[in-house]
N, C-alpha and C positions, 0 to 999 in steps of 0.2 A: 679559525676560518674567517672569513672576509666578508663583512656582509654587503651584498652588493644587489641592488633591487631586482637590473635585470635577469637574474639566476632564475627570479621565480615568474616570472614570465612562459606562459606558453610555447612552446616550440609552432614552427611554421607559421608565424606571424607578419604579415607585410613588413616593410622596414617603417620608422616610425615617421610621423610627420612634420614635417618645419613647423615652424610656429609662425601663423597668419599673422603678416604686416600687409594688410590691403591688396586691393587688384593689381596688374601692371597698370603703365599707363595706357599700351595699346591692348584690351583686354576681350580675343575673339574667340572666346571657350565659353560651353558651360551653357544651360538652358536661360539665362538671362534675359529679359523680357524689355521691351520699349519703358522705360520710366514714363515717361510724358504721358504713356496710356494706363498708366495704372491708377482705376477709376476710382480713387482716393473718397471723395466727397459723397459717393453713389454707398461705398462701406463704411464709411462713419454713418452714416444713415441707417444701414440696416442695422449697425452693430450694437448703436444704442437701440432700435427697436427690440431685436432678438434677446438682447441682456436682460432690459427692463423685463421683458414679458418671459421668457424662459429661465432665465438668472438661478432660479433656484432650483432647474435642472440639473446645475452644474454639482452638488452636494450628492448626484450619483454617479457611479460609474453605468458608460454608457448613456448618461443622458436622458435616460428615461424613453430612449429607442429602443435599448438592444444592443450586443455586443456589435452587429451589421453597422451601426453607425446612424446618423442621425437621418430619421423616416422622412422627415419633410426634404432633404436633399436624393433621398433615395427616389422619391415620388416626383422629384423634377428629373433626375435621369432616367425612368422610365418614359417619360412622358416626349422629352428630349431626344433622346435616344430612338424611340420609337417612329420621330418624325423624321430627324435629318442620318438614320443610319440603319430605319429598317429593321432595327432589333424589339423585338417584343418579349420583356420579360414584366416578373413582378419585384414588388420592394424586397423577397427575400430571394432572389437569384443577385442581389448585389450586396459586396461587400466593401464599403470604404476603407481605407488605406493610409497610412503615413508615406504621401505620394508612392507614381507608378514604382519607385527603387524598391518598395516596400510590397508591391505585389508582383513581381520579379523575384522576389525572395521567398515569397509564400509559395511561390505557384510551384520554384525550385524544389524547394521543402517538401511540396508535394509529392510530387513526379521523380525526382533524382535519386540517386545515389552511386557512391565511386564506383565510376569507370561506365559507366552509362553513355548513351551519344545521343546526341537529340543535333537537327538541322537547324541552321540559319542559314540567311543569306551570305552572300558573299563579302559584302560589306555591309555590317550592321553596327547597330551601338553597342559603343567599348561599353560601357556598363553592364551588358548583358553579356558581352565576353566574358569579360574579369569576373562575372561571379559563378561563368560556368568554370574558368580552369581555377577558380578559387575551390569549387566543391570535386576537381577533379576529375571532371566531366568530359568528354572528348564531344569536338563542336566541328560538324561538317558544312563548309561551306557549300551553297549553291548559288550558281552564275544568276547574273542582273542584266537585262537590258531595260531601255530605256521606258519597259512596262511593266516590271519590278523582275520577281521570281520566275525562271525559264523552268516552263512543266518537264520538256523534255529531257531538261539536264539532272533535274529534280528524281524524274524515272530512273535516267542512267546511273546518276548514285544509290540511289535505293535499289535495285538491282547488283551494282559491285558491291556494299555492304551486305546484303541477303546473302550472297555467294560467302562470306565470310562468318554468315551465321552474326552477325551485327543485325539490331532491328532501334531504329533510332526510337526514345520515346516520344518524343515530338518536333515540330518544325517550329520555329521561331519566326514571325514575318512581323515587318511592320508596312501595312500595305499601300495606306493612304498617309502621303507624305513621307516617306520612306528615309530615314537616319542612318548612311549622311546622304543619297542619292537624291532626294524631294522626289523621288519619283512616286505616280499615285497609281497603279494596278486595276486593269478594266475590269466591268462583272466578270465578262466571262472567263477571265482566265482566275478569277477567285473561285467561281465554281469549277474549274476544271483542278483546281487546287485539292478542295474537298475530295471529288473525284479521287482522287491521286490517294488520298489519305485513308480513302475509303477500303481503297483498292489492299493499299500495301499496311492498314493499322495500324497509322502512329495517329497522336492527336496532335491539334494548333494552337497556337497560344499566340494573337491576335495583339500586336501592341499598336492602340491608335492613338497617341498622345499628342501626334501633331495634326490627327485629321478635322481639325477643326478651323485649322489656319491656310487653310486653301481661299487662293486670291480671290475666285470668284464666292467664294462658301458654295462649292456645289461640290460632291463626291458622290462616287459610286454605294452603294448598300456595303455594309460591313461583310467581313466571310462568314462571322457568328450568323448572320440573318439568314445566310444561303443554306442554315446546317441542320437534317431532319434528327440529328440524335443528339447527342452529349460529348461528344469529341472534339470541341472549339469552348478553350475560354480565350478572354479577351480581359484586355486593360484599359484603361484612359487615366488622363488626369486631369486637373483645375490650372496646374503648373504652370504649362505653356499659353493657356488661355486668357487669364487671370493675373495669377500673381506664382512664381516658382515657390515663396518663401512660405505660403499657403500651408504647403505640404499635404495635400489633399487627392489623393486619386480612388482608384477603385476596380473592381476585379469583378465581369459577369459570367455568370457559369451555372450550371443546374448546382440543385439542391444537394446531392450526394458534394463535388466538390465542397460549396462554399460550407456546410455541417461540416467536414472535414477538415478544412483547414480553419475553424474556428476550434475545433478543439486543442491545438496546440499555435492558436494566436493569442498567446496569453499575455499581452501589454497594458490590459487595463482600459482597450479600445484607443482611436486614434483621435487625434487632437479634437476638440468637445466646440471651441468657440470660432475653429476657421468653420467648420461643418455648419455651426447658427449661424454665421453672416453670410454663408456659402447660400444657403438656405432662402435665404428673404433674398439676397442679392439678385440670384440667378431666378427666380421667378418673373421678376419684374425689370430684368437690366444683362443679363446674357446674351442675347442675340444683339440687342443694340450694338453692346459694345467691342465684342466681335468681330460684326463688322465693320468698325471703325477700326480696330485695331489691323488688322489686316490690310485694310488702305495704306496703314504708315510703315506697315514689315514689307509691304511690296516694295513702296516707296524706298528706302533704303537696303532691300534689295537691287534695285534699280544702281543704287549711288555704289555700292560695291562693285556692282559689276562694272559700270563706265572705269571705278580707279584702276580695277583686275586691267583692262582692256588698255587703258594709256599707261600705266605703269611696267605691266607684264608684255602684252603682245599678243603675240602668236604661243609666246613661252607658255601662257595658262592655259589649259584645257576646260572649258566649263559647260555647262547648261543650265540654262536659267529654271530655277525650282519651281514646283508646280503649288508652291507655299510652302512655309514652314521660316525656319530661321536662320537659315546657313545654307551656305555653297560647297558641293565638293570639288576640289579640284586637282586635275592630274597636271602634272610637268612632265616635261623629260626626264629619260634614265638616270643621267646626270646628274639630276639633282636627287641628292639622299635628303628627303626629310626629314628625320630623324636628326641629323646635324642641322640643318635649317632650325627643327625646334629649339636644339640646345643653343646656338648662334642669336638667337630670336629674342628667346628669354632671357638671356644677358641681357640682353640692350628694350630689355621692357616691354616684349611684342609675346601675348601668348597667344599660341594656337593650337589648333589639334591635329598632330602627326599622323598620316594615313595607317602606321604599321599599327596602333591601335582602335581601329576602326575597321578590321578585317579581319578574316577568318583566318587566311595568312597570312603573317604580318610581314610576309617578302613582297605581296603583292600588293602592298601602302606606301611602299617604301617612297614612291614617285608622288605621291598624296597629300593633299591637305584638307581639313576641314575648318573654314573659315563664319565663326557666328557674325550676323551683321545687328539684330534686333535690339541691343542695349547701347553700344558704341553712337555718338552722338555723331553727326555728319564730318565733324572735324577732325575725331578721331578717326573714322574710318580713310577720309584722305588722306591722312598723315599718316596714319600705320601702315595701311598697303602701300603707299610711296617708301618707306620706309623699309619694309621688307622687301620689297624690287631691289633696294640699294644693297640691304644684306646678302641678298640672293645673287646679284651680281659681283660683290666681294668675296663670296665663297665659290661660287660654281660659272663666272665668266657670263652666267646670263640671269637675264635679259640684256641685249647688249645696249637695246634703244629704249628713251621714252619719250612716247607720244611721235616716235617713229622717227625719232632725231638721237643721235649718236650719247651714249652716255660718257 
């Protein structure tokens, strides 16, 4: 017999991966963050504080917190959390994370198993797709308007599923700053949310990883804060704030969840020394920076959309995000995405194809998701110029730029 490595490999496994030779050069995927704002000088600061004086915390597992993760960051998102979101918990209703991907997975873990249905939005993060039909999970979309989740659409599925004896186990929203929509969701239709979940028992599972990066830093109360029982957990992360490479988020939820899903969180706890710089940093240097960050993600918000606008036309369909790091945008029928991405990545332009960024992925088909926050001014006008031109070699349009004959 022949020995051959892959034989012993698990069946039902993704296909395997390339091997990473760097970004492209027009590179608008992925939570990537402003370099320029990444508060370098502010974390060498803490980080020789934190080491010298905790240092030999590190000789435990857990840190000498707790499996929960490191108490003094736990004690700034209480404290945090309680002013700009309305949530009032204590340091053991929070569980730190190997970022939000990591409590996505727990929360799965929890909650799931095959053939199970839980709601999302209509268009939500491909990540939290991919891991429900990875667990074989069946994922019902519900329609978006321009003030995230439609209660009433929400009913009418809950309603056709009941009739089929289906009871989803929970709804998926991400409500402030919404992936890929940027849309941010008023109080009242988050309580009228609740409502709805109260009515029909499923639970929410609250992802707010971008609601920190709203232009003005002003948002509605979280749906955890609106909730008299135990049927709302929620996530954040440091990712999108901070630094993605961090790897740092975390998961609030009563005592029954987070005891439970510590007993089969057995990694040994998650990373020990972003947690201690996390720690000193965000005490004395979170909100500052913040809102300085947000100043420059608008700003280059801004410069996207002008290129979307003289390169594209009429042909983009947008709305300007209510914060966050990316634009979605619709084209015409016309244009299949999906070839546009394969077209794209040839020639060094990545992007994110609407069919994975939806529940269905026929109804992305017209779709893109475009990050503007890492790409430097020059890249951004050179890759959106750039894809106008590809998108005009494939599909005829846009035929103008800048409203002048191509």
């Amino acid at each position: 017999m022949n020995y051959k490595l892959e034989n012993f490999f698990s069946e039902d496994l993704p296909a395997a991966s390339s091997e990473y030779k760097g970004f492209p050069e027009y590179n608008f995927v992925g939570g990537h963050n402003s370099e320029k704002n990444i508060p370098v000088k502010e974390l060498v600061i803490s980080a020789e504080k934190v080491i010298l004086k905790e240092g030999k915390n590190l000789a435990l597992y857990g840190h000498n917190s707790g499996p929960q993760g490191n108490l003094a960051l736990r004690e700034f998102l209480v404290s945090y959390l309680r002013d700009y979101t309305g949530i009032n918990v204590k340091t053991n209703n929070i569980l730190l994370t190997s970022g939000s991907l990591q409590a996505l997975d727990l929360v799965n873990k929890l909650l799931l198993k095959k053939g199970d249905t839980v709601l999302v939005e209509e268009a939500t993060y491909g990540g939290a797709i991919s891991r429900l039909e990875n667990l074989n999970v069946n994922h019902v979309g519900i329609k978006l308007d321009n003030l995230g989740i439609c209660p009433d659409h929400l009913i009418e599925t809950l309603e056709i599923l009941i009739s089929k004896n289906i009871y989803p186990k929970f709804l998926y929203t991400i409500p402030t700053v919404q992936n890929p929509t940027a849309t941010v969701m008023p109080e009242e239709r988050r309580k009228k949310i609740i409502e709805i979940a109260e009515k029909y028992n499923f639970l929410i599972f609250e992802d707010d990883c971008y609601a920190d990066l709203t232009w003005n830093r002003e948002r509605p109360k979280s749906i955890y804060s609106f909730c008299n029982d135990e049927r709302i957990i929620y996530c954040g992360s440091f990712s999108k704030s901070i630094a993605p490479a961090l790897r740092v988020g975390y998961i609030i939820a009563s005592w029954k969840v987070i005891s439970k899903i510590l007993a089969f969180k057995n990694d040994g706890g998650s990373g020990a020394i972003e947690q201690m710089i996390l720690a000193d940093f965000c005490k004395k240097n979170y909100k500052k920076h913040v809102d300085e960050l947000v100043i420059e993600l608008e700003r280059k918000c801004e410069l996207m959309m002008q290129c979307l606008e003289i390169e594209f036309g009429s042909t983009a369909e947008f709305t300007k995000p209510k914060g966050g790091i990316f634009i979605w945008i619709t084209f015409p029928d016309v244009i299949n995405t999906d070839h546009l991405f394969k077209v794209a990545s040839e020639k060094g332009i990545a992007l994110n194809p609407g069919s994975e960024w939806v529940s269905k992925s026929e109804n992305g088909m017209n779709k893109i998701r475009l990050c503007f926050a890492n790409p430097t001014d020059k890249v951004i006008r050179d890759g959106v110029r750039n894809l106008a031109q590809i998108c005009f070699n494939e599909f005829g349009i846009p035929s103008t730029r800048a409203n002048i004959k191509r």
